[in-house]
Backbone as JSON Lines, residues from 0, in Angstrom:
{"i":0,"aa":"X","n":[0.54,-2.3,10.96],"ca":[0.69,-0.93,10.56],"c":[-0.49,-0.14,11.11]}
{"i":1,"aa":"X","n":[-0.52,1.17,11.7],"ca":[-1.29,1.98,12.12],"c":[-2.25,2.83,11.17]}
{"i":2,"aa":"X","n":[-3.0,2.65,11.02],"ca":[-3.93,3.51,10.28],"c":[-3.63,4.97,9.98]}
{"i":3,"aa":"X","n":[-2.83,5.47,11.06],"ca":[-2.63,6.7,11.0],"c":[-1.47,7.21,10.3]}
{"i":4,"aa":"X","n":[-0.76,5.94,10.07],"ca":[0.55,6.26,9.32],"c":[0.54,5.97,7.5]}
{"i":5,"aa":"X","n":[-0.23,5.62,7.54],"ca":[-1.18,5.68,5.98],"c":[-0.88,7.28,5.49]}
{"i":6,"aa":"X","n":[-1.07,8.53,6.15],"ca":[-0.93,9.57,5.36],"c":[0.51,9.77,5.85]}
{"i":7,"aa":"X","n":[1.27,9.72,5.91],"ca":[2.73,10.17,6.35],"c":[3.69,9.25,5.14]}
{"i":8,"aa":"X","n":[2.63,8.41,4.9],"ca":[3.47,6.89,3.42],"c":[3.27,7.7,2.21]}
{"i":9,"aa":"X","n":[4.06,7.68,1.05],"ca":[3.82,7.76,-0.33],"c":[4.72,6.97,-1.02]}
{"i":10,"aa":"X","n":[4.23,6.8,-2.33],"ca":[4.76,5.77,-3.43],"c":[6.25,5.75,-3.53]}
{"i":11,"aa":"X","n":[6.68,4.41,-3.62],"ca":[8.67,4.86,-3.35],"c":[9.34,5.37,-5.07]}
{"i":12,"aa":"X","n":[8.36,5.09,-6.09],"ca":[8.91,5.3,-6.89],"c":[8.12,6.71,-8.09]}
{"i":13,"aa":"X","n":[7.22,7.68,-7.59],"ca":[6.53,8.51,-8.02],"c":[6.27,9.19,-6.76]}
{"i":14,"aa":"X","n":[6.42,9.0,-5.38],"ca":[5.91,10.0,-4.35],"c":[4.55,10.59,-4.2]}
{"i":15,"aa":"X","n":[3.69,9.98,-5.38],"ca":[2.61,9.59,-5.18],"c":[1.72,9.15,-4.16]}
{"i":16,"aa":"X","n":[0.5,10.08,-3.09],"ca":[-0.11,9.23,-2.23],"c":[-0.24,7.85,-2.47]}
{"i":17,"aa":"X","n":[-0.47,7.55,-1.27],"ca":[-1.0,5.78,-1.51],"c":[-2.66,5.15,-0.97]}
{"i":18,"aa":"X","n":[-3.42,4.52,-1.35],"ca":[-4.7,5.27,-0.7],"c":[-4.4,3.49,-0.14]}
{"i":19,"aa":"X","n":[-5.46,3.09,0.83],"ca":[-5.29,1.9,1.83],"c":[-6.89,1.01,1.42]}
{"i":20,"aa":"X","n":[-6.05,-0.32,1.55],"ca":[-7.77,-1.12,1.22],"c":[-6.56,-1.83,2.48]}
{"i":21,"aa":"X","n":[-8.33,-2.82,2.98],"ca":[-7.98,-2.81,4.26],"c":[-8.66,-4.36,4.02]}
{"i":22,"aa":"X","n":[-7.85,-5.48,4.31],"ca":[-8.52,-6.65,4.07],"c":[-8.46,-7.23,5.86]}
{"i":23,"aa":"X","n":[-7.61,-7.11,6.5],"ca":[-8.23,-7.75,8.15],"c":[-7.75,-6.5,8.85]}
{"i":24,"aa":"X","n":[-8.19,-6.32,10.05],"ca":[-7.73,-5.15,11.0],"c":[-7.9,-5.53,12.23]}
{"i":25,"aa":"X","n":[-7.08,-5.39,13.33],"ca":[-7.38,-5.09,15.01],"c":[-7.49,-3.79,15.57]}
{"i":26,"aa":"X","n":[-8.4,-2.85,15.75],"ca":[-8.38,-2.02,16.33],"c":[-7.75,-0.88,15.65]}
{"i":27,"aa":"X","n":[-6.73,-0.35,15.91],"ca":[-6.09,1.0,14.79],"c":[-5.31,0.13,14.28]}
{"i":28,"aa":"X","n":[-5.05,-1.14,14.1],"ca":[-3.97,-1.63,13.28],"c":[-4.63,-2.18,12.21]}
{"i":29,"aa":"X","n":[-3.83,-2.31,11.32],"ca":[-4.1,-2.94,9.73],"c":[-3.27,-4.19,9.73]}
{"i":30,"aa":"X","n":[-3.76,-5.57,9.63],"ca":[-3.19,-6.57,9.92],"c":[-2.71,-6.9,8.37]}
{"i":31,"aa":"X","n":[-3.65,-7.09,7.39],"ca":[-3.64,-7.33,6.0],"c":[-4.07,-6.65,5.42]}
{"i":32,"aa":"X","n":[-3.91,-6.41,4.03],"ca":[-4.13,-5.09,3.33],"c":[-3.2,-5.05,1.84]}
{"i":33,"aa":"X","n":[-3.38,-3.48,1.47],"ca":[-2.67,-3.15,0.23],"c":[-2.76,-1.48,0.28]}
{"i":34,"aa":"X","n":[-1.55,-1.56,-0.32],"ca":[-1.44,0.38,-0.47],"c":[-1.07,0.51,-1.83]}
{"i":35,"aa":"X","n":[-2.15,1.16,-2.38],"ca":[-2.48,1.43,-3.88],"c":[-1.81,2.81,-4.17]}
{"i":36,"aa":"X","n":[-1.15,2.73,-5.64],"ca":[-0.46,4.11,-6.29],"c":[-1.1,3.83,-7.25]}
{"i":37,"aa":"X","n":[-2.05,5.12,-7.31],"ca":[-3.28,5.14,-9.01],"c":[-2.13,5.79,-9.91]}
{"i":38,"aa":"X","n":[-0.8,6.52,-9.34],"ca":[-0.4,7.16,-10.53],"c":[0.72,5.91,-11.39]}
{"i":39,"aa":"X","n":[0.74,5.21,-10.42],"ca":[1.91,4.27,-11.22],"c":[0.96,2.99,-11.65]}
{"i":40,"aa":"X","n":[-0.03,2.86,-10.89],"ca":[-1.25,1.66,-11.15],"c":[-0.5,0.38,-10.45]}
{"i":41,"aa":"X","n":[0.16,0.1,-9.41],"ca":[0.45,-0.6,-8.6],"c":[0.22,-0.73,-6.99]}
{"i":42,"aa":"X","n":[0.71,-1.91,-6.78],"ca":[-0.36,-2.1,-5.15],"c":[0.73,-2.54,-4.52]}
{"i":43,"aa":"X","n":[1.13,-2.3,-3.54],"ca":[2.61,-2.43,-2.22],"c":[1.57,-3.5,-1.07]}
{"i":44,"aa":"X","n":[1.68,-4.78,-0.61],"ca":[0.89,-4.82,0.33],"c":[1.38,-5.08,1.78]}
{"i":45,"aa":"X","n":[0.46,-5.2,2.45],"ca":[0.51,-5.24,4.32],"c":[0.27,-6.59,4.48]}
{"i":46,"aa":"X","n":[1.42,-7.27,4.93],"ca":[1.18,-8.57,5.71],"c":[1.79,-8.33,6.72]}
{"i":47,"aa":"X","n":[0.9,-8.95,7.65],"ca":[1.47,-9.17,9.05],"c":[1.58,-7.78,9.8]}
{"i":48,"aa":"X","n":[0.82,-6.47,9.25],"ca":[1.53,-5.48,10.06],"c":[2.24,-4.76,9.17]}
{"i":49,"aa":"X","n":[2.85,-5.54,8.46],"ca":[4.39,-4.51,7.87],"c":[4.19,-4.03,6.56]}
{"i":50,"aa":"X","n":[3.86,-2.75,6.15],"ca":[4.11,-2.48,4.53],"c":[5.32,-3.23,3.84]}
{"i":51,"aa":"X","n":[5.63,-3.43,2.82],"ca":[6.15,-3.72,1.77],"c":[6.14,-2.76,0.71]}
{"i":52,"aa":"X","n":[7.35,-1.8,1.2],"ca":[7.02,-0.5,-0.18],"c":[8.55,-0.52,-1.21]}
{"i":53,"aa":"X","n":[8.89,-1.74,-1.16],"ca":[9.89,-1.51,-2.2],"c":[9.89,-1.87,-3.97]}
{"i":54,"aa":"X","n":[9.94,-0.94,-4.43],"ca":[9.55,-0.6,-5.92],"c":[9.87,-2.21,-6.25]}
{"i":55,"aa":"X","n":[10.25,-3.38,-6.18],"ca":[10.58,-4.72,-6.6],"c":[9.64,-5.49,-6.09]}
{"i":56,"aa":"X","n":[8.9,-5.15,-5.05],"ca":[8.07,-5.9,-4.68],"c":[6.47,-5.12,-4.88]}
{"i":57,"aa":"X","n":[6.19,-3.95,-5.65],"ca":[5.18,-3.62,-6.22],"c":[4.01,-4.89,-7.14]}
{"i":58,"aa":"X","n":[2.9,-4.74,-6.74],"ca":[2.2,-5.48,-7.8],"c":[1.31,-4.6,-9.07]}
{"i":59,"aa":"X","n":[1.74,-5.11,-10.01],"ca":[0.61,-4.36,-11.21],"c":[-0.77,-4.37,-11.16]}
{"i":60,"aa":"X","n":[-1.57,-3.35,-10.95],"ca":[-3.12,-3.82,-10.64],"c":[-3.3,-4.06,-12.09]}
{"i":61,"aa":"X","n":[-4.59,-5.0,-12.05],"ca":[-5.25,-5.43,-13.08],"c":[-5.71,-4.43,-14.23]}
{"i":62,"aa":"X","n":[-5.17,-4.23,-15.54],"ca":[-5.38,-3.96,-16.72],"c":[-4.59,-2.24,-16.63]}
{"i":63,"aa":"X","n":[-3.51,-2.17,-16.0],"ca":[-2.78,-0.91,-16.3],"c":[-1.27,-1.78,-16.35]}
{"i":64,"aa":"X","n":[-0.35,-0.69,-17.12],"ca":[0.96,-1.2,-16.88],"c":[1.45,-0.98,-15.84]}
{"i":65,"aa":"X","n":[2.59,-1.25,-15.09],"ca":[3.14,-0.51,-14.27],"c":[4.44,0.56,-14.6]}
């Protein structure tokens, strides 16, 4: 995923920005990662390149509901 396409993404189920933690990267790409929704308190993540933004595959961050 491109770094740059980080602001063009929002939350699939609140439309909520998504802000980016960035765990490996090549260059403008984001290899591994997570795209965080503070309003729903869940994390969508980046493997391989590819977001994962479907509300079923959301993770609950630690100590909020989702």
């Amino acid at each position: 995923m491109n770094k740059k396409l980080v602001g063009r993404l929002a939350c699939p189920v609140c439309l909520s920005e998504l802000r980016l933690t960035v765990l490996d990267e090549v260059g403008e790409t984001i290899v591994e990662g997570s795209l965080i929704c503070g309003s729903c308190g869940v994390s969508y993540s980046v493997c391989e390149s590819t977001p994962s933004l479907l509300p079923g595959d959301a993770t609950p961050l630690v100590g909020q509901a989702p």
